[in-house]
RODO-2510 file (C-alpha; in nm, 4 decimals, decimal comma):
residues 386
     n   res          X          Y          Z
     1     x     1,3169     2,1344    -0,6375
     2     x     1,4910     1,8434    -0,4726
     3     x     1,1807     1,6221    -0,4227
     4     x     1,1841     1,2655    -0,4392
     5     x     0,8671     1,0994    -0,6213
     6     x     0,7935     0,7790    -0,5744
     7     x     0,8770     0,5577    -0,8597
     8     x     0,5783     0,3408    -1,0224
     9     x     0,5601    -0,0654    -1,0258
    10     x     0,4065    -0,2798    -1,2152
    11     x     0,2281    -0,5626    -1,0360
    12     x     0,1569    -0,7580    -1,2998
    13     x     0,4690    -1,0060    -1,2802
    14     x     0,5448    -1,3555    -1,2571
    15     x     0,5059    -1,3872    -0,8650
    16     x     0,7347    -1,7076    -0,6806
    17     x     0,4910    -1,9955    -0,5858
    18     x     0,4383    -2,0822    -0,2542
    19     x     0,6446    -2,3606    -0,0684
    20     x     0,4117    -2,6125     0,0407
    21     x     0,5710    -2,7761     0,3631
    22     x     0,5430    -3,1373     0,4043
    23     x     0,3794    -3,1658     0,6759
    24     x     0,2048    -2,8730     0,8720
    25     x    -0,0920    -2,8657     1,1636
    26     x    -0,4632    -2,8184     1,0121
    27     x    -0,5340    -2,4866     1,0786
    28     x    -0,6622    -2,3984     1,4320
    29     x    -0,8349    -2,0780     1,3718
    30     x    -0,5330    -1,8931     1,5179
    31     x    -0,2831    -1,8021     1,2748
    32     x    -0,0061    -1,5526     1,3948
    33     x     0,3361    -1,4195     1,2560
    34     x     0,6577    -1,3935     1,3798
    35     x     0,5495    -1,1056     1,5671
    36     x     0,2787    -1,2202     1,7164
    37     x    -0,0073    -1,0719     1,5120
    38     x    -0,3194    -1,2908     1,3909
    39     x    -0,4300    -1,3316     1,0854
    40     x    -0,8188    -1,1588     1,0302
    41     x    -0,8848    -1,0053     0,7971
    42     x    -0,8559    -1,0054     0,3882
    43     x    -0,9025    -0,8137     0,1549
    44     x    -1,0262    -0,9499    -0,2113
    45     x    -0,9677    -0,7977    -0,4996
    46     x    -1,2112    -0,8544    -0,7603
    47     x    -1,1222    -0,6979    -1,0436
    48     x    -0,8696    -0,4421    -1,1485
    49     x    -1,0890    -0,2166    -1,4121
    50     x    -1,2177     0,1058    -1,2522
    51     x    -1,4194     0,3380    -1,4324
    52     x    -1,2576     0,5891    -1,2458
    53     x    -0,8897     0,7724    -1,2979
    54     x    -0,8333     0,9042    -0,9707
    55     x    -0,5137     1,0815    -0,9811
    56     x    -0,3503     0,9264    -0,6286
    57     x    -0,5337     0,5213    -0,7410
    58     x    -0,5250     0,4639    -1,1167
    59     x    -0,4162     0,7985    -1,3177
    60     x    -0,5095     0,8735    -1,6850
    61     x    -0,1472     0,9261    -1,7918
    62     x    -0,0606     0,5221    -1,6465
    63     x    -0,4165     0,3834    -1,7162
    64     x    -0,4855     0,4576    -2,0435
    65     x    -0,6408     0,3747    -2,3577
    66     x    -0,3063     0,1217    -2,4472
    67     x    -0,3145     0,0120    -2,0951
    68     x    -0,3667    -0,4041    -2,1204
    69     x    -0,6005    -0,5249    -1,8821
    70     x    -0,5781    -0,8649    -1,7172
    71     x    -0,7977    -1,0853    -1,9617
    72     x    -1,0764    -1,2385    -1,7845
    73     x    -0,9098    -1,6103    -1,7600
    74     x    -0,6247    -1,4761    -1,5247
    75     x    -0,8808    -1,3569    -1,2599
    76     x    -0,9407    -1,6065    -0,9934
    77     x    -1,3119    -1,7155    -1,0711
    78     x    -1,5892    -1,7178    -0,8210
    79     x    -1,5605    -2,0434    -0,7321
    80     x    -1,1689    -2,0210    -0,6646
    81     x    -1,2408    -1,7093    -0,4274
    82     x    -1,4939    -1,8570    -0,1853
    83     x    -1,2334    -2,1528    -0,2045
    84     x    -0,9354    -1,9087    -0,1086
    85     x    -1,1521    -1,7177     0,1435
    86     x    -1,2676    -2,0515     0,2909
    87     x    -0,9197    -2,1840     0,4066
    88     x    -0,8704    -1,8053     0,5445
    89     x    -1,1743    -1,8771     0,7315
    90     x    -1,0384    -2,1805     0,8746
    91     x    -0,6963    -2,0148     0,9548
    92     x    -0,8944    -1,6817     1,1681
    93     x    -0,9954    -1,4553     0,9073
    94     x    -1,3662    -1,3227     0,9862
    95     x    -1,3801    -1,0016     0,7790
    96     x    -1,3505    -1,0304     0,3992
    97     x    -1,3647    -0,6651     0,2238
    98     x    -1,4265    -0,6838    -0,1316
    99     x    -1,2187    -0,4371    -0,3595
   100     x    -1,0906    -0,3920    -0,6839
   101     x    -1,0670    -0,1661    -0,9396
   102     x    -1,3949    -0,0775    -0,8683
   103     x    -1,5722    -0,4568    -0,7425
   104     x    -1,9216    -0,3466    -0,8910
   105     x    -1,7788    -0,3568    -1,2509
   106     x    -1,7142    -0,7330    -1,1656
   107     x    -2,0441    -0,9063    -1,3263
   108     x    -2,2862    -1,0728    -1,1270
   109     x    -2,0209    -0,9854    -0,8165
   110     x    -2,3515    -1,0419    -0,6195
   111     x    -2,3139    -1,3928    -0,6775
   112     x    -1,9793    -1,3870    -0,5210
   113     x    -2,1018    -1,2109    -0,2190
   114     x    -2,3555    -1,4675    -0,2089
   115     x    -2,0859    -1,7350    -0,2136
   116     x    -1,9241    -1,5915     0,0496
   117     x    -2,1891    -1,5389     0,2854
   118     x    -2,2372    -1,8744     0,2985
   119     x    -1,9072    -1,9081     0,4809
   120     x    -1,8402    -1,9604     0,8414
   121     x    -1,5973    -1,9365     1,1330
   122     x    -1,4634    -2,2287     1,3619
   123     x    -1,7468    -2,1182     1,5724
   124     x    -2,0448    -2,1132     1,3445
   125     x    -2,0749    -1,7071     1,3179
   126     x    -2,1003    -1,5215     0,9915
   127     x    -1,8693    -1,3337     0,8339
   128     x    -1,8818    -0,9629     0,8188
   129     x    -1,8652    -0,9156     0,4818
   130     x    -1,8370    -0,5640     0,3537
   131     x    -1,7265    -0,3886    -0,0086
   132     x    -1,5559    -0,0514    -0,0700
   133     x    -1,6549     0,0997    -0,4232
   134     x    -1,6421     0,4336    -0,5524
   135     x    -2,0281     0,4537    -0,5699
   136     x    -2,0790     0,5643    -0,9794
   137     x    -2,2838     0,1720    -0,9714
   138     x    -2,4126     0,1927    -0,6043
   139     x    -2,7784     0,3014    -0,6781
   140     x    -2,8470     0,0070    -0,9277
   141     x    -2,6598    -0,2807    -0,7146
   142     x    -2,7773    -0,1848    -0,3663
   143     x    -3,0754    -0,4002    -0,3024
   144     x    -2,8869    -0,6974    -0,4829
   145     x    -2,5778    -0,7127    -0,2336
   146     x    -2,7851    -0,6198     0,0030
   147     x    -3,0515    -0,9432    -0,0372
   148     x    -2,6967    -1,1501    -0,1033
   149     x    -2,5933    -1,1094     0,2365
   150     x    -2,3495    -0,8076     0,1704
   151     x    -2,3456    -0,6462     0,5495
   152     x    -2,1938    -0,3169     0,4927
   153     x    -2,1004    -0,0581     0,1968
   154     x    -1,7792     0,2217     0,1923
   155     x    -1,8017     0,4669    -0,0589
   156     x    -1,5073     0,6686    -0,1452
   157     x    -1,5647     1,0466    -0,1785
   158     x    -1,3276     1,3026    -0,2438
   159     x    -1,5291     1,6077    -0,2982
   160     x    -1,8887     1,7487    -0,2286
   161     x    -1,7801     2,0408    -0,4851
   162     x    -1,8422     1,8805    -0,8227
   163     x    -1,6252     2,0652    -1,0428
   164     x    -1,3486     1,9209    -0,7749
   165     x    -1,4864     1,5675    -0,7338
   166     x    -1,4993     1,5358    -1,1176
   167     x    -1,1691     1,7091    -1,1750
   168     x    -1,0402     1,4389    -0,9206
   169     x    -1,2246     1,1238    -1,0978
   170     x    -1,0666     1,2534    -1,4372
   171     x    -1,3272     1,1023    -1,5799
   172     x    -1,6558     1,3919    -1,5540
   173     x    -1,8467     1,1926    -1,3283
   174     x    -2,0885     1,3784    -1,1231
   175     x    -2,0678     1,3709    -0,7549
   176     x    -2,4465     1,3696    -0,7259
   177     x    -2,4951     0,9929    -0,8177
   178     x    -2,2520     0,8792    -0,5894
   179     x    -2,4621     1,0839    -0,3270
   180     x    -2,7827     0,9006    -0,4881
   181     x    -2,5597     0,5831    -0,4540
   182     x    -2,4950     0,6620    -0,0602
   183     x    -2,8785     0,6919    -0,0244
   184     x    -2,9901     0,4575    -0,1941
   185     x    -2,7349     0,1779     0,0404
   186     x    -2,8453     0,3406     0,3339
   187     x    -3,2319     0,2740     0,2282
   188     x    -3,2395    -0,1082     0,1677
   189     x    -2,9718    -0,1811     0,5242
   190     x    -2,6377    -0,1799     0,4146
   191     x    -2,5279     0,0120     0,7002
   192     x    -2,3228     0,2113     0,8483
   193     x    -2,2352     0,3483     0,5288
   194     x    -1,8368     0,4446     0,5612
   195     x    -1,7565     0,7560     0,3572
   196     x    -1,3332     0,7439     0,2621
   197     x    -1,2549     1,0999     0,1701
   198     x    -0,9038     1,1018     0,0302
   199     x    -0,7371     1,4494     0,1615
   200     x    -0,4643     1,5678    -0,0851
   201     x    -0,2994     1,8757    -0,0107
   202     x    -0,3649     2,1705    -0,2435
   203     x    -0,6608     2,0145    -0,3990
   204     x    -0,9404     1,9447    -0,2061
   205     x    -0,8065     1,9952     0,1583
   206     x    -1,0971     2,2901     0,1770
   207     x    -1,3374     2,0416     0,1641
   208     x    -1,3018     1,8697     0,4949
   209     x    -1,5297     2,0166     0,7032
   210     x    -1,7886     2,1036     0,4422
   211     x    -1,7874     1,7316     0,3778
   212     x    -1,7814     1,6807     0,7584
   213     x    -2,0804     1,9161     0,7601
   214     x    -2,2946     1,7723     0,4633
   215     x    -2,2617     1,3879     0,6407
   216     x    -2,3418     1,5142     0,9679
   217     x    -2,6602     1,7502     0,8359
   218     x    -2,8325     1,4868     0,5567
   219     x    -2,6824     1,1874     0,6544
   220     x    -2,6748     1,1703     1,0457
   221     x    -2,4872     0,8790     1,2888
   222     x    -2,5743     0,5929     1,0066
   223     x    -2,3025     0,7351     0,7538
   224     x    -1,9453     0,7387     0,9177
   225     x    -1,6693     1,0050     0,7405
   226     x    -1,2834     0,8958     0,7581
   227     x    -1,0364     1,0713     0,6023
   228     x    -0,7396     0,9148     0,4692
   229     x    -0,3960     1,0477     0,3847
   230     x    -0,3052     1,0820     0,0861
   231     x    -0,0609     0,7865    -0,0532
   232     x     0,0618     0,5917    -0,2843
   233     x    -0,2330     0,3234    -0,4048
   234     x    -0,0236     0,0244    -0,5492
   235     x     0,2992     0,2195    -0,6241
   236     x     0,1169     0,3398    -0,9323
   237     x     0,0709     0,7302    -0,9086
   238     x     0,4124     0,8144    -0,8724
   239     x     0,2620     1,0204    -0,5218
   240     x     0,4346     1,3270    -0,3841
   241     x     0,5077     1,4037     0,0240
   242     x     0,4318     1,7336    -0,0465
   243     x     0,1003     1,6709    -0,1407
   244     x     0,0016     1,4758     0,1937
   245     x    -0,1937     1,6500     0,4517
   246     x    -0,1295     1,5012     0,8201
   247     x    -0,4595     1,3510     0,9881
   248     x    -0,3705     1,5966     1,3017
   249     x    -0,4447     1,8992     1,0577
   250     x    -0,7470     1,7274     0,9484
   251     x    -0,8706     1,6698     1,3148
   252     x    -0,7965     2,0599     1,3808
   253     x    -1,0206     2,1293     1,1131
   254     x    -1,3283     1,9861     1,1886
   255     x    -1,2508     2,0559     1,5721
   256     x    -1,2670     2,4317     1,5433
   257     x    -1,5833     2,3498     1,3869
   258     x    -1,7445     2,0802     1,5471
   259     x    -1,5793     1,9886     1,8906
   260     x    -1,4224     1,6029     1,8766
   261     x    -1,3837     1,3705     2,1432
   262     x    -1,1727     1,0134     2,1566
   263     x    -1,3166     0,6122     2,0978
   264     x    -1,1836     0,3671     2,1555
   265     x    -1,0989     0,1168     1,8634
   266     x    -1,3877    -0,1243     1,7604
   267     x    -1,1186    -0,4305     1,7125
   268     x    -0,7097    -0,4931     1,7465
   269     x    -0,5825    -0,3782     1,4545
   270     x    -0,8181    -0,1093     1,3231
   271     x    -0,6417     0,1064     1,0943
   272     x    -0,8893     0,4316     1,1755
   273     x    -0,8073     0,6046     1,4683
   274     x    -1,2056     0,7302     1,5628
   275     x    -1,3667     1,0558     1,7006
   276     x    -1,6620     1,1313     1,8174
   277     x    -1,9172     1,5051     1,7955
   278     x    -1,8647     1,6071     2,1447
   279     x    -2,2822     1,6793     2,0868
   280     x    -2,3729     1,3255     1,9798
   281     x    -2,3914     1,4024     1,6164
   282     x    -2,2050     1,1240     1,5409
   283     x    -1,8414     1,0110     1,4369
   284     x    -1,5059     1,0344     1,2295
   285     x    -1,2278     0,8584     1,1408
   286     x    -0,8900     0,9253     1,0725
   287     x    -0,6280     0,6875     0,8701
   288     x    -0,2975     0,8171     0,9163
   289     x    -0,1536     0,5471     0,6562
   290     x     0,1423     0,7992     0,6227
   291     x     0,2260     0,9872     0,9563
   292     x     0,1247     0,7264     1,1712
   293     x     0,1384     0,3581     1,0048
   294     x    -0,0829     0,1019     1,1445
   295     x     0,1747    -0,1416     1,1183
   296     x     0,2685    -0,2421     1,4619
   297     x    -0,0781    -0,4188     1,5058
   298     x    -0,2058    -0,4981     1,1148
   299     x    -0,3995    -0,7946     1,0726
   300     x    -0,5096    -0,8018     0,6866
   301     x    -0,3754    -0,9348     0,3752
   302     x    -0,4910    -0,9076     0,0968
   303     x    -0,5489    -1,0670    -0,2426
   304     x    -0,5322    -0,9750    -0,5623
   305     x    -0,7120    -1,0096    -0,8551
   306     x    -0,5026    -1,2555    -1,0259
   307     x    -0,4377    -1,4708    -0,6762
   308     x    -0,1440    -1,2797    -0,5265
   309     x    -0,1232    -1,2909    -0,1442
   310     x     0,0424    -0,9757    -0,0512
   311     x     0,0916    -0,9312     0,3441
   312     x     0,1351    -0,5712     0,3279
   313     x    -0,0423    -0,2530     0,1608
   314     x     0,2722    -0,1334     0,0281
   315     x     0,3987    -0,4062    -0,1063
   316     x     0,4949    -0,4775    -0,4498
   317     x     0,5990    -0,8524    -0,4686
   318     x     0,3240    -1,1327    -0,3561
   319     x     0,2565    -1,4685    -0,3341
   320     x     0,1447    -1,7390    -0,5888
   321     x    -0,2021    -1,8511    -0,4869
   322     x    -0,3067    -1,9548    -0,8076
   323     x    -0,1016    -2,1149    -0,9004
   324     x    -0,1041    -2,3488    -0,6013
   325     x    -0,5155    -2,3403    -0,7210
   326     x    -0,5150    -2,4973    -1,0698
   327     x    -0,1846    -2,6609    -1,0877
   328     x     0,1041    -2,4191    -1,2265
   329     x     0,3537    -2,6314    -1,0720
   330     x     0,5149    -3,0163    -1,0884
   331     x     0,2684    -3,2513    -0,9527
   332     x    -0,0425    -3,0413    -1,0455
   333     x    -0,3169    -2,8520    -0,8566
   334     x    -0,3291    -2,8649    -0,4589
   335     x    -0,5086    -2,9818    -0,2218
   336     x    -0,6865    -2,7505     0,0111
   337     x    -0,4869    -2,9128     0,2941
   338     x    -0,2122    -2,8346     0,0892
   339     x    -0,2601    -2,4865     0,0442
   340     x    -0,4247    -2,4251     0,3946
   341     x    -0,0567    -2,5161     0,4668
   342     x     0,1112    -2,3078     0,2108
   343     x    -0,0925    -2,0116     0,3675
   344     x    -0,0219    -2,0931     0,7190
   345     x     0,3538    -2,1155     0,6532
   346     x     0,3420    -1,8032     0,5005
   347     x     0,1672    -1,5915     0,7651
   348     x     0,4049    -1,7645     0,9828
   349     x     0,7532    -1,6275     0,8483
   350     x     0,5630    -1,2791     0,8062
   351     x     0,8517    -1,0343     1,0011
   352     x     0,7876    -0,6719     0,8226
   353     x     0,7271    -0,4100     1,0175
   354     x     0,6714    -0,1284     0,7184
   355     x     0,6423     0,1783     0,9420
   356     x     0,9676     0,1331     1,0984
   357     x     1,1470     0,1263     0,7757
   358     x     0,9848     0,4645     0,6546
   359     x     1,2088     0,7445     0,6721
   360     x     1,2014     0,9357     0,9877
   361     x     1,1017     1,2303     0,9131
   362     x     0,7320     1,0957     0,8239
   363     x     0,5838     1,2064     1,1199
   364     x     0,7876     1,4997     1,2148
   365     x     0,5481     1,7940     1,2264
   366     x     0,5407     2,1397     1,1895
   367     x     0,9092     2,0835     1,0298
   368     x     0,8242     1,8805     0,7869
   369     x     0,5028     2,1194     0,6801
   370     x     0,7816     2,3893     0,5938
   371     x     0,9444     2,1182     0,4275
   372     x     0,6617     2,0298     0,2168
   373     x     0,5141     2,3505     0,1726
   374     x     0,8973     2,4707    -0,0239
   375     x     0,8929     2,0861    -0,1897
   376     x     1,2511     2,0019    -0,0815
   377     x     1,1552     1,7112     0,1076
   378     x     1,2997     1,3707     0,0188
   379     x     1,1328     1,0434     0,1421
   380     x     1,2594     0,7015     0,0563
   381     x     0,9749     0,3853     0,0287
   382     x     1,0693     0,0662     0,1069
   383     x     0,8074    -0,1992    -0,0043
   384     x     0,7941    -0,5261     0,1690
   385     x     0,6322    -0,7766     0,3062
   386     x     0,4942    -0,9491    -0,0128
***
C-alpha cells in the first residue's frame, strides 16, 4: 500500500556519559535551554515491566515470553531517585510524574513516593507529585500512596466495552477493576483522577463519547477524561499514521453530544489542550502529541528506568545519569555538585524543536484523512533531543 511504518528501537544501549564541566553556577532554581524554555517537570520511570501488552505501548509480538528484562541491579534504586529528583528540584523542577512499565509493579514504590514527598522547592513548597498507571493494581495500592503523600492518580483507559478494552490490553484483563481501581483513588483523596483514553483509529474510536458519557454520569467534575492520539510509545510498536485519529475529530464528537467550551491552560507548557461542558458538567482534554506537538513550549524530561535523561518523548538516545551516580567513569562516582552541573549543562545545550522536524503533512486535515483512510500516506520520524 505505500505506507511507511515506523521502525522499532531498542533503548536498552550503552548511552554516552555526561560531560561534567569544570566549573558551573549552583543551580538557581531557573534552568532554561537554548530556547528559552525552563526546566519543570520530570518524569520517572520506575520500572519497565507492565502487566499489560497494549498494542500502541509494549505489544505481545516485541514483549514476549524471550523478551529480557532489565535485572533489578540496573534500575536506579530508591535512594538514587530521590537523589536524581533532588538536584532537579534544585535546578526548577516541581512536578515529578511517576511512570514505568506500569510503576505499581515496582515493590514497595510507596516508599519511593514517600521519599519523594519529602522533597522541596527553593521556596519551601511541596512537590506535586502524581503517578500514571494502567489501574489493574489501583484498588489494593490506593490508600498506601495516598497516606505516602502521592497527590494525584491518572489511569489509562482505552475502552468502557470490555471485549475491546481486553482485546486492547492483550492480556484478558477486565475493564471493571480498573473502574474499581478509579473508585477506589477517588475514595481515599487522590484527586482529580485523570482518565488517558488512547484513541486509535478503527479500533476503539466509537468509544469516545460513550466514555465521555460514563465519566461525566458516575464519575462527575472529580475524574478528568483526555484523549490522546495515538503514537508511537518508545519507538516500540512499529505505529501506523493511518491508524491516528486527529484530536479535532475527537472534539467534534463529544461536541455534537455534549456542547464544549475553551480553558485556558493550568501552567506554560501543558501538553492538554482543555474543554469544558458548556453545562458545568465538567471537563476534557485533548493531547494532540501528533497533529499538534507541544513542542514549542515543553518543559519535561524524563528519566528512565535505568538513569537515562532523555529531553524529548520521542527520543531514542539519552543521557548517562548513572553512571555519573555510582562511578562508571575515571575518577569514580560524582558529586551532587558535580552532577547538578552535568544536568544543568545539559538542559542548557537542549536546541530540538521535534514538531518542526515532523513531516508536513502531520497536521494537514481533511487531505490527509483521505490519505489515511486509502493507507498511502508516508510519514518520516525524526527522533532527537536525547
Amino acid at each position: 500500500m505505500g505506507e511507511h511504518v515506523i521502525p522499532l528501537a531498542d533503548l536498552r544501549y550503552a548511552a554516552s556519559v555526561p560531560q561534567v564541566p569544570a566549573t558551573a553556577p549552583p543551580p538557581s532554581g531557573l534552568l532554561v535551554d537554548r530556547l528559552g524554555r525552563p526546566l519543570r517537570d520530570l518524569r520517572i520511570s520506575v520500572t519497565d515491566r507492565c502487566n499489560f501488552r497494549c498494542t500502541y505501548c509494549m505489544p505481545k509480538d516485541v514483549f514476549d515470553a524471550r523478551y529480557q528484562f532489565l535485572p533489578h541491579g540496573s534500575l536506579l534504586s530508591f535512594e538514587e531517585i530521590t537523589r536524581v529528583a533532588r538536584l532537579f528540584v534544585a535546578h526548577g523542577v516541581h512536578k515529578l510524574r511517576l511512570t514505568g512499565g506500569e510503576p505499581l509493579l515496582r515493590k514497595h514504590v510507596e516508599d519511593l513516593v514517600r521519599m519523594l514527598a519529602a522533597l522541596r522547592t527553593g521556596d519551601g513548597a511541596p512537590l506535586d507529585i502524581t503517578l500514571t498507571t494502567n489501574g489493574s493494581l489501583l484498588a489494593r495500592k490506593a490508600q498506601a500512596l495516598k497516606d505516602a503523600g502521592l497527590r494525584r492518580v491518572t489511569v489509562s483507559l482505552d475502552s468502557l466495552d470490555d471485549a475491546v478494552f481486553r482485546r486492547m490490553n492483550d492480556v484478558d484483563f477486565p475493564v471493571a477493576e480498573v473502574l474499581r481501581g478509579i473508585e477506589t483513588a477517588l475514595a481515599v483523596g487522590l484527586a482529580p483522577v485523570k482518565i488517558n483514553m488512547v484513541v486509535k483509529r478503527g479500533t476503539n474510536d466509537h468509544e469516545i463519547v460513550p466514555l465521555a458519557r460514563h465519566v461525566r454520569e458516575h464519575f462527575g467534575p472529580g475524574v478528568v477524561l483526555r484523549f490522546i492520539e495515538y503514537m508511537d510509545v518508545g519507538a516500540s510498536n512499529g505505529w501506523r499514521m493511518d491508524e491516528v485519529l486527529p484530536s479535532a475529530r475527537v472534539l467534534e464528537a463529544v461536541d455534537r453530544v455534549f456542547p464544549l467550551r475553551p480553558l485556558q491552560p493550568n501552567a506554560d507548557g501543558e501538553t492538554a489542550e482543555r474543554w469544558a461542558y458548556a453545562d458545568g458538567g465538567g471537563e476534557i482534554g485533548v493531547i494532540s502529541s501528533v497533529t499538534r506537538a507541544f513542542c514549542r513550549d515543553c518543559n519535561r524530561a524524563r528519566l528512565s528506568t535505568e538513569g537515562k535523561l532523555f529531553l524529548c518523548l520521542f527520543a531514542n538516545r539519552g543521557h548517562d545519569l548513572r553512571a555519573l551516580l555510582r562511578g562508571s567513569r575515571d575518577g569514580g562516582a560524582c558529586s551532587d555538585e558535580e552532577i547538578a552541573a552535568a544536568i544543568g549543562l545539559i538542559w542548557r545545550e537542549r536546541d530540538d524543536r521535534y514538531s518542526e522536524l515532523r513531516a508536513p503533512q502531520a497536521a494537514a486535515e481533511p487531505a490527509a484523512d483521505a490519505a489515511d483512510a486509502a493507507g498511502t500516506r508516508r510519514v518520516e520520524m525524526h527522533y532527537i533531543g536525547g
